[in-house]
C-alpha positions as CSV (number, residue, x, y, z in Angstrom):
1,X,21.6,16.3,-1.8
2,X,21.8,19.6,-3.8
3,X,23.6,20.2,-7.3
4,X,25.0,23.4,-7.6
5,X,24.5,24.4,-11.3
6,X,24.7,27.3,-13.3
7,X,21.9,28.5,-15.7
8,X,21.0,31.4,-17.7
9,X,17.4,31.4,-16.1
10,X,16.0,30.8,-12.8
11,X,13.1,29.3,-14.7
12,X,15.5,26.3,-16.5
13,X,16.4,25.4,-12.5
14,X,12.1,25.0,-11.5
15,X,12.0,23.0,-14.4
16,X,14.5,20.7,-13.9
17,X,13.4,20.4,-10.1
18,X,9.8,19.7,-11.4
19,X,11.0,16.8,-13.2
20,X,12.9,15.3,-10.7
21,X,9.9,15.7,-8.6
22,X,7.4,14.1,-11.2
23,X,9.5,11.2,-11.7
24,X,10.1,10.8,-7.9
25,X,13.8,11.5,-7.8
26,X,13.4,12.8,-4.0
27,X,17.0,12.1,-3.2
28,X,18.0,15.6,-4.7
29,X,17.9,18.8,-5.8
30,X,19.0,21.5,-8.6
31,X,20.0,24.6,-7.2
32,X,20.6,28.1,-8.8
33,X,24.3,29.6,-7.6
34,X,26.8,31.7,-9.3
35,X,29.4,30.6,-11.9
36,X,32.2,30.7,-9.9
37,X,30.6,28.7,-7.2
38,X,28.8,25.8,-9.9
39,X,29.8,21.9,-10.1
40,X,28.7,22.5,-13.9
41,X,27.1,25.3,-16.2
42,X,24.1,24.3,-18.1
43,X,23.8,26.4,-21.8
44,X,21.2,27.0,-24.1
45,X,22.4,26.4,-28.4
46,X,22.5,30.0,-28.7
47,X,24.8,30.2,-26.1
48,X,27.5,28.0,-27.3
49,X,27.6,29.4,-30.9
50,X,27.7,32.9,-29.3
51,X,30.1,32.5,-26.4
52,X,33.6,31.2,-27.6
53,X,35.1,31.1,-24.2
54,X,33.5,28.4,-22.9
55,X,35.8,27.1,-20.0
56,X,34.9,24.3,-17.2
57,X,32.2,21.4,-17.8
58,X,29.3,21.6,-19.1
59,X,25.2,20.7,-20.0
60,X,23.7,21.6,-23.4
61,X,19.9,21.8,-23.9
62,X,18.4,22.5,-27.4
63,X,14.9,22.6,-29.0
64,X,12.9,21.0,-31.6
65,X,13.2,24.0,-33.9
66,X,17.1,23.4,-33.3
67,X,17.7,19.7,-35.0
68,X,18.3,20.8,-38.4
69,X,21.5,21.7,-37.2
70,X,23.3,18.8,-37.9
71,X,26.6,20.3,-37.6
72,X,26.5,22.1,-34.7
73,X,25.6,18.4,-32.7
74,X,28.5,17.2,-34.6
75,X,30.9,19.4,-33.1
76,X,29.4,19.1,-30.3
77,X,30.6,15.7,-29.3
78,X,33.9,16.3,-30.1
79,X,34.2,18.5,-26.9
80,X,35.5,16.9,-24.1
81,X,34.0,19.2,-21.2
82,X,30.6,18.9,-23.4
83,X,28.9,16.3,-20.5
84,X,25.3,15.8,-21.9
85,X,22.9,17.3,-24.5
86,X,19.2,16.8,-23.9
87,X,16.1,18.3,-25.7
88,X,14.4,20.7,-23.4
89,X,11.0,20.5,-25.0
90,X,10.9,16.6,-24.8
91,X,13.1,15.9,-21.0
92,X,13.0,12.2,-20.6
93,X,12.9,9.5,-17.1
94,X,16.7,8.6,-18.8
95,X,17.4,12.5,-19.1
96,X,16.5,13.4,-15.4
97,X,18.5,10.3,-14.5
98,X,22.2,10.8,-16.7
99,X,21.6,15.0,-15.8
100,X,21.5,14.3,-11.7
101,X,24.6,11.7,-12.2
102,X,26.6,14.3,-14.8
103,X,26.1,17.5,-12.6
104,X,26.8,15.7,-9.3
105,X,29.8,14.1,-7.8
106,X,28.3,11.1,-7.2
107,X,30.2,7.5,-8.9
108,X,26.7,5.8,-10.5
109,X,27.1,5.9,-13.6
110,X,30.1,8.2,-14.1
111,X,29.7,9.6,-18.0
112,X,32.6,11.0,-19.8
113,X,31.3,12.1,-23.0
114,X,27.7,13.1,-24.1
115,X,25.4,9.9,-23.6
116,X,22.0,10.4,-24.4
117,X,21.5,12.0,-28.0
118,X,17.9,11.3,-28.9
119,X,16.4,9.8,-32.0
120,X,15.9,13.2,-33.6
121,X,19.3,13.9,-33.4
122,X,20.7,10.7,-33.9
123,X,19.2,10.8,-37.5
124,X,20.3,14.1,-38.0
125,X,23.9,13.4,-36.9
126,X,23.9,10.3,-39.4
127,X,22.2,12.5,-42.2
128,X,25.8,14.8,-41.9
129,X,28.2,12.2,-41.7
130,X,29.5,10.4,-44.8
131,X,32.1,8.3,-43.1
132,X,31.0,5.2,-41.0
133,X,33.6,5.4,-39.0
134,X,32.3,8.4,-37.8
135,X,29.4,6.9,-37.3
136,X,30.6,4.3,-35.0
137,X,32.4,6.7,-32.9
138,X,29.5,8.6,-32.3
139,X,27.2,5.9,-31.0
140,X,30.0,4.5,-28.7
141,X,29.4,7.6,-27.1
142,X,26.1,6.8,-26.3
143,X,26.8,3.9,-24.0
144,X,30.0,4.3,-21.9
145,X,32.2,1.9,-20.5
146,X,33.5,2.6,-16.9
147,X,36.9,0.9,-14.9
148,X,37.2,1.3,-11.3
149,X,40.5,-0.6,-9.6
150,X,40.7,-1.5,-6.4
151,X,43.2,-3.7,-4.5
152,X,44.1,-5.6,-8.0
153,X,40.5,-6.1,-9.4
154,X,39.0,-4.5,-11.7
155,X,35.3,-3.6,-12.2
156,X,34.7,-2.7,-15.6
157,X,30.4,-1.5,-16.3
158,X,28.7,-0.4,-18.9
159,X,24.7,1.1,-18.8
160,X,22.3,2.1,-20.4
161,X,19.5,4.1,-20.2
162,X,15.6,2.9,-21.7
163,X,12.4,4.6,-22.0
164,X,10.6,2.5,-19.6
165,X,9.6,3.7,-16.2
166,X,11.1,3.0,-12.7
167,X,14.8,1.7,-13.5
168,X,18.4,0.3,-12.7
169,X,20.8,2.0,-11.1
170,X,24.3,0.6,-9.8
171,X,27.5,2.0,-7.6
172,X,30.6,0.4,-6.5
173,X,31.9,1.4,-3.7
174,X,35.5,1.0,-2.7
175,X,36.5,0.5,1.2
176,X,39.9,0.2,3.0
177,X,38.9,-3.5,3.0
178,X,36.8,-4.1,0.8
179,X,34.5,-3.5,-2.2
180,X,30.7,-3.3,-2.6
181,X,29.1,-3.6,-5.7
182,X,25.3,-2.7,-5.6
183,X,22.5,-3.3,-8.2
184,X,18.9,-2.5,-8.1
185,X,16.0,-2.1,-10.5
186,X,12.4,-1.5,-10.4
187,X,9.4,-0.5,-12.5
188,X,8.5,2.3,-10.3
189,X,10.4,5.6,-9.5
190,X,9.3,5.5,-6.0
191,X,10.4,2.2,-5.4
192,X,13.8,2.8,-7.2
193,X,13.9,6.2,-4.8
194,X,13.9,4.0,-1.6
195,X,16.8,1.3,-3.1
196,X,18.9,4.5,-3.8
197,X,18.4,5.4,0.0
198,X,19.3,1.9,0.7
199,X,22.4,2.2,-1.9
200,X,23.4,5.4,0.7
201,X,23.0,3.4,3.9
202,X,25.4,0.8,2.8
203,X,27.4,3.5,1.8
204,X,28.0,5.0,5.4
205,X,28.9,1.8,6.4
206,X,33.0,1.6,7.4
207,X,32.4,-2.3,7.0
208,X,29.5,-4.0,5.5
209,X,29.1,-7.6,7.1
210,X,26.3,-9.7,6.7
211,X,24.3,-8.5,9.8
212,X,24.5,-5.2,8.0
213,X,23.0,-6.5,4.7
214,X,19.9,-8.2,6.7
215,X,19.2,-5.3,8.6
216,X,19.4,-2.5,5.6
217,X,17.2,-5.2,3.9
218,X,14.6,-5.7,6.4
219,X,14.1,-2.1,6.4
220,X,13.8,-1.7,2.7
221,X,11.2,-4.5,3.0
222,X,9.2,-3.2,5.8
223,X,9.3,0.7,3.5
224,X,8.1,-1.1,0.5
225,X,5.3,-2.6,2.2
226,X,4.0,0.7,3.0
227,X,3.8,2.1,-0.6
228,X,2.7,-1.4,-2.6
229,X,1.3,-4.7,-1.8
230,X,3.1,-6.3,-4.6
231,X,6.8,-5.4,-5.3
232,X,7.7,-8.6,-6.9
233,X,9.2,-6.6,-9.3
234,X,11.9,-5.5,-7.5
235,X,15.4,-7.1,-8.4
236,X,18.3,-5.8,-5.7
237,X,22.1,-7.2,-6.1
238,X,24.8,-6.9,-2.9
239,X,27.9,-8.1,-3.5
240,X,30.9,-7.8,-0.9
241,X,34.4,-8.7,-1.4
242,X,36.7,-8.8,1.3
243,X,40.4,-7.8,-0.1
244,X,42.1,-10.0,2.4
245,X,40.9,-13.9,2.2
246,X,39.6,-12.3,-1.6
247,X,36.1,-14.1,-0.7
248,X,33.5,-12.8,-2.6
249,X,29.9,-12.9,-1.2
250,X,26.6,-12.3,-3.6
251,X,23.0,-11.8,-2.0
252,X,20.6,-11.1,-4.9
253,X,17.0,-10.8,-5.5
254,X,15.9,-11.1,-9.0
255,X,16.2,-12.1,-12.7
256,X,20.2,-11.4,-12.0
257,X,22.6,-13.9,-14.7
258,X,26.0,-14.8,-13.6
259,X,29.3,-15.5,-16.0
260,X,32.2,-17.5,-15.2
261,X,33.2,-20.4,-14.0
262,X,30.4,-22.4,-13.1
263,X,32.1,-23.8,-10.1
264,X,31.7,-20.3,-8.9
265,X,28.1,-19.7,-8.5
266,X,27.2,-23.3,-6.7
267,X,25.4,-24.0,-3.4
268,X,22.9,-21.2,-3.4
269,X,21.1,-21.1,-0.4
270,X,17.7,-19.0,0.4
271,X,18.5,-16.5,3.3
272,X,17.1,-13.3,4.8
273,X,14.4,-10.5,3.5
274,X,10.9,-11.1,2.7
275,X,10.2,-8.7,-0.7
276,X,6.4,-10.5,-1.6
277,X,7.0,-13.5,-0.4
278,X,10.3,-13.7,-1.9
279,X,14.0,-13.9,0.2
280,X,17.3,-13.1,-1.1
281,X,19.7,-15.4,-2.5
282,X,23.3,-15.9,-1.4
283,X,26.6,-17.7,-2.7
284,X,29.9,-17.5,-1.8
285,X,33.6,-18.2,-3.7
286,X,37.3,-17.4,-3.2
287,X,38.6,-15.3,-6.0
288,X,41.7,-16.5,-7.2
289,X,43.9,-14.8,-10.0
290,X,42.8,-15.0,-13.2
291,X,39.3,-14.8,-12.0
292,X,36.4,-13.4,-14.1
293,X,33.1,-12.7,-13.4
294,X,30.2,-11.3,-15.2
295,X,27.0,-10.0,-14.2
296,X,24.1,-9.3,-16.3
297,X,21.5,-7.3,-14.5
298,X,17.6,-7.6,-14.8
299,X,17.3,-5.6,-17.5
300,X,19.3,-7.4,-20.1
301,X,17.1,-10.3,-20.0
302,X,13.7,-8.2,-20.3
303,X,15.4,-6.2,-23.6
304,X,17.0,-9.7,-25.0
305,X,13.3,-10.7,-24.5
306,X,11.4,-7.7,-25.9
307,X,14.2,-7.7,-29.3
308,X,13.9,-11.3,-29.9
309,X,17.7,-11.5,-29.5
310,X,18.3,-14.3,-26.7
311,X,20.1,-17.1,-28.8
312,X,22.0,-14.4,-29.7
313,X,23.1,-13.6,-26.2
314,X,23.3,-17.4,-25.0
315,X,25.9,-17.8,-27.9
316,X,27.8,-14.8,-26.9
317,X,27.8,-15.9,-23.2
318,X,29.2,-18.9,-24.2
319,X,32.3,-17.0,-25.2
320,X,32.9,-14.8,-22.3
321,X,35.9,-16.2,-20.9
322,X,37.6,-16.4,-24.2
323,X,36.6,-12.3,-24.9
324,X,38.6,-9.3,-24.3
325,X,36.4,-7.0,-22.0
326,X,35.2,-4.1,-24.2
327,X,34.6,-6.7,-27.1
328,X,32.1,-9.2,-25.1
329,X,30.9,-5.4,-23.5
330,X,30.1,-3.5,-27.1
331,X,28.5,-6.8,-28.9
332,X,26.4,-7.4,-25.6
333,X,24.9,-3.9,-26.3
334,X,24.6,-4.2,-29.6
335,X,22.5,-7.4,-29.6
336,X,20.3,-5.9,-27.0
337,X,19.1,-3.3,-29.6
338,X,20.1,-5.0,-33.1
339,X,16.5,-5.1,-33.5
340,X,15.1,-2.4,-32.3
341,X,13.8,0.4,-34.3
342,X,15.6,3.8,-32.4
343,X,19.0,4.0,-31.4
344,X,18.0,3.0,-27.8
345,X,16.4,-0.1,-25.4
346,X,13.0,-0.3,-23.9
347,X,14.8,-1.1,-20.3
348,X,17.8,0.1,-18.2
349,X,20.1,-2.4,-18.0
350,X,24.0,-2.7,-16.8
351,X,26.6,-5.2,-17.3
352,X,30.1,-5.6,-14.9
353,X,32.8,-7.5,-15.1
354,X,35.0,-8.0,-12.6
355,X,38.6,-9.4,-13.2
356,X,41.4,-10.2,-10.8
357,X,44.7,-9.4,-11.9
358,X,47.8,-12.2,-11.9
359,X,50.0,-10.1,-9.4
360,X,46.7,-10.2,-6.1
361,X,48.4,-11.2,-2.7
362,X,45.4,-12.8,-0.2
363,X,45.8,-13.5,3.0
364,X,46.1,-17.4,3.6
């Protein structure tokens, strides 16, 4: 896949590509084109405090020499086409990632607002703001929550990005029947290249069945083989729901947590894939309205672990039934790095919900 950006240098596109190259993102490319013709326009600091007529979306990058500005970051985030601000002279795994999924057109994970603002700048920001609830606003920004509908059921996520290597990454994607929700994550950024190949082959599909899953699977196995003799640290998460009986089906490999009704989650039977000696997993239930779900990737429980915050969490999940959505979202990231010393988590992680409206209509 190619992004068409615009950049004031050809040099800023190699470097970009470089990175994506170093941390194996093979799956795409920047590519140097014209304004006019851009998906977004990526600008230096100098740039935006020079140009005033700024129009369309865009990427900011700064330098070290840059974060005494305190101010200028500030205003920064209150502009709505401002997508993302990274430091060029430090370009992180979570950079690379968040740039590839704010310049493309791609749905994992869609960001609205500027999400990654380092350390550096994070203590600069809070060093020129007196009022907390400034504050606040500023690291919501840092962790997005996104709402896709489809059919009368929502799918509300929220992710974030950590410093470790490999990853998650998650899509849902909506089809005339059906939705697919897909979760992977990995410690190695070749590995996680070949699940986000896998995440395209469902994709393509105009129907995902089960014979579908088991073959895409069996591949995935079989390419993983060839690049490690041990991938038991692979987690992978398919779930299907068909819109018309509203049966929901879950195959998943992996430290994965469910919420809910308990009810929901019994007879879990061993089926198909061999990932180190492992298979996936597989339930099935019948959403009925009302119904809410939770799932807590792999990566919740390795930062719950690495913070010392799992009482925390087990007391929170208690709860989730009772919670309004954005609440049991916000405190679930905030316990994650309540004891953490920078602004962000060691590992990706991602948390959806998915809730079915009182008004759904299955077919009996």
């Amino acid at each position: 896949m190619e992004i068409l950006i615009h950049a004031q240098t050809q040099e800023l596109i190699n470097l970009l590509n470089s990175k994506l190259s170093e941390y194996s993102f093979n799956f795409t490319k920047f590519r140097f084109t014209s304004e006019d013709d851009s998906q977004i326009k990526i600008y230096s600091k100098n740039d935006i405090e020079n140009n005033k007529n700024i129009n369309g979306n865009f990427v900011v990058y700064y330098k070290n020499e840059d974060l005494s500005d305190g101010s200028f970051f500030e205003n920064l985030l209150e502009q709505d086409n401002c997508k993302y601000v990274f430091n060029l002279e430090n370009l992180t795994k979570a950079d690379v990632f968040n740039l590839v999924s704010v310049c493309s057109n791609i749905e994992r994970p869609r960001l609205d607002r500027p999400t990654n603002i380092n350390d550096e700048v994070s203590r600069t920001l809070l060093n020129s703001v007196d009022q907390l609830q400034r504050v606040k606003n500023i690291y919501d920004k840092l962790v997005p929550i996104r709402t896709i509908e489809n059919k009368g059921i929502t799918f509300t996520s929220k992710y974030i990005a950590g410093d470790s290597s490999g990853g998650e990454y998650f899509d849902i994607i909506k089809k005339t029947n059906q939705t697919i929700v897909l979760i992977s994550s990995s410690t190695s950024y070749l590995s996680s290249s070949l699940l986000l190949e896998t995440f395209e082959s469902f994709r393509k599909l105009e129907n995902v069945k089960e014979e579908n899953i088991e073959q895409i699977l069996n591949i995935l196995g079989k390419r993983l083989e060839e690049i490690a003799s041990d991938f038991s640290n692979i987690a992978l998460m398919v779930i299907t729901i068909d819109h018309l009986t509203m049966e929901m089906n879950t195959y998943y490999l992996g430290g994965f947590k469910f919420l809910g009704d308990d009810d929901q989650f019994h007879n879990i039977t061993n089926v198909f894939g061999d990932f180190s000696g492992r298979k996936m997993q597989h339930f099935s239930c019948v959403l009925n309205r009302k119904t809410k779900v939770g799932i807590l990737s792999p990566g919740i429980e390795k930062n719950l672990e690495e913070f010392n915050t799992k009482k925390d969490m087990v007391d929170l999940s208690s709860r989730f039934l009772e919670l309004e959505t954005k609440e049991f979202l916000d405190e679930s990231f905030y316990i994650q790095k309540k004891n953490s010393d920078s602004s962000f988590v060691k590992y990706d992680a991602t948390i959806v919900l998915l809730e079915v409206k009182n008004n759904v209509i299955s077919k009996v």
